[in-house]
N, C-alpha and C positions, 0 to 999 in steps of 0.2 A: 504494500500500500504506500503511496506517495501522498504527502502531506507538503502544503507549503506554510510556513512558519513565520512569526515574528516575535519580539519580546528580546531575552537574552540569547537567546541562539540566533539571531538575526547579528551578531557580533562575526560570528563565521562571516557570515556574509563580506564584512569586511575583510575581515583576516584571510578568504581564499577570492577574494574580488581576480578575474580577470581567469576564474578555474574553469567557466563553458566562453572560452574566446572561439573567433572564428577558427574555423580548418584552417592550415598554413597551405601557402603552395601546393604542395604536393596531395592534398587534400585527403589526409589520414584520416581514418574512421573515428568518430567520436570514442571518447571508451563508452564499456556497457554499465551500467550498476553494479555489477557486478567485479567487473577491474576498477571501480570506484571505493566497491567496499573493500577488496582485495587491499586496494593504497590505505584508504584509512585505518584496517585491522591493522596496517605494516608499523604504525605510530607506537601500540603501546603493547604489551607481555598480551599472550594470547587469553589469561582467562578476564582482561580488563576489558580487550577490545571484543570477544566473545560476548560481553553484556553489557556496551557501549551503545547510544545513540549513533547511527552514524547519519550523517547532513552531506548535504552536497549544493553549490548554488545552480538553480536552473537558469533557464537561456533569459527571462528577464531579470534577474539578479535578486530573486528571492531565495529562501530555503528552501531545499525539498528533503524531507526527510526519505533516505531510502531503507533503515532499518531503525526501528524504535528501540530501544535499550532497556534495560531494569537495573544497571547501577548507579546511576549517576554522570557516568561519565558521557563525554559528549567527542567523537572521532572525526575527523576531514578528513579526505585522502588530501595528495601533496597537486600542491597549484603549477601546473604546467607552466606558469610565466615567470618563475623565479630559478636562480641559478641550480638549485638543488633539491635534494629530496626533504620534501617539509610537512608531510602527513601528520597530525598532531591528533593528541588526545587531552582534552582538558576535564578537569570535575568541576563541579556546580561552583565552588569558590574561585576555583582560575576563570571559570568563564565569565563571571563577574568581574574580576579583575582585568581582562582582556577586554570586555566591553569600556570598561573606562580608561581603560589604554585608547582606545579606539575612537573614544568619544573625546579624548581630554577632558576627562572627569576625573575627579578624587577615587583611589581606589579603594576600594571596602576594609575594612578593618578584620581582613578574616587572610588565614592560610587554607593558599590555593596548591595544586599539584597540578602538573604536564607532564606529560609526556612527548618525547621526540625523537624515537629509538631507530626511524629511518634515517636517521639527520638532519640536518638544520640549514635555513637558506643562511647566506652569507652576509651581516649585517653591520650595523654602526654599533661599537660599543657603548658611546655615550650619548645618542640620540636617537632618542623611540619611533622619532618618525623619519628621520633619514630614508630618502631613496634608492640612494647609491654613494658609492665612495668616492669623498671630497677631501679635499685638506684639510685635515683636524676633525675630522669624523671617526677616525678609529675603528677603521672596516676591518671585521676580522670573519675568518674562516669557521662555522659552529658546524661538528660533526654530531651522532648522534649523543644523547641525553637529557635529564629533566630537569627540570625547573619546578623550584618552589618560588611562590610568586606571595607577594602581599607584606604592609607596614613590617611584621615580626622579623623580615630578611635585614632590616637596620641595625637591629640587635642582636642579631648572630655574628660573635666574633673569629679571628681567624680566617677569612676570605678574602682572597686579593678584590681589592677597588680600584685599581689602577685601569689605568683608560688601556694598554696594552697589554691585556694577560697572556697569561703560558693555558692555552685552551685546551689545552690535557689535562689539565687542574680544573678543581673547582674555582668557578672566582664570581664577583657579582657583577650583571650585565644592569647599565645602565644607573649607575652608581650617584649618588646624589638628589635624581628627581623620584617625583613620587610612585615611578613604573618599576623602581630598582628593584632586582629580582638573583638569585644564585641560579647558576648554571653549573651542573654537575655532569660533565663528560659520563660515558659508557663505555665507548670504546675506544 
């Protein structure tokens, strides 16, 4: 059953904006739902994404949900217009948190958890909204790993803040503004 969506899950929407772009050139076949859920299961451990919402944006740029979940968690697969594999799995606190990422809103006072066990597109360490790498944007390479997101990440000490980490380590992305979040490599 497909379902088109809005509310907090409508944050997807932004975060995989640009996931039903047209056919390229060569005019490869869409994927099916099913290589959809495929990508999004890829995000997080199989019994998380096994009972995972998984979303997807349809051709006008709403939600569609292509499988309903019963934990909590909420699945994408990975957005074809970014450099890398970025299929995510967030719970009901990160997706919160993500929305007011997205929204430039205050983020909630709660700890959130992701997942990103496909890997992660290529980004700005110190600015959330960064498009691409600029001078003094601190583009670094993120491979697979999760992210606890939310206020509590200020007060966990021992994590590198620096605008340049060693991305094998844990260290916290986006360090100072209110998005600041720890990034714990996987592999």
């Amino acid at each position: 059953m497909h379902r088109t969506c809005s509310g907090p899950v409508s944050v997807i929407a932004v975060l995989s904006a640009g996931l039903v772009a047209a056919a390229p050139a060569e005019q490869k076949a869409p994927p099916t739902d099913a290589d959809l859920i495929a990508s999004a299961m890829a995000a997080a451990p199989k019994p998380v994404a096994e009972g995972a919402t998984i979303v997807v944006m349809d051709e006008k740029g709403g939600m569609r949900i292509l499988r309903k979940g019963t934990n909590g968690f909420t699945c994408m697969p990975d957005n074809p217009t970014t450099p890398g594999p970025d299929p995510m799995c967030l719970d009901a606190n990160a997706m919160e948190w993500a929305h007011a990422w997205m929204t430039h809103q205050t983020p909630p006072d709660k700890v959130g958890f992701m997942f990103m066990l496909a890997g992660g597109s290529d980004a700005s360490n110190t600015d959330p909204y960064a498009k691409g790498p600029e001078a003094g944007n601190h583009w670094i390479a993120t491979g697979s790993h999760v992210m606890v997101v939310g206020p509590a990440v200020k007060a966990m000490p021992g994590y590198p803040k620096n605008a340049d980490p060693d991305t094998s380590k844990p260290y916290v992305m986006w360090a100072g503004t209110p998005y600041e979040h720890l990034m714990i490599p996987i592999r």
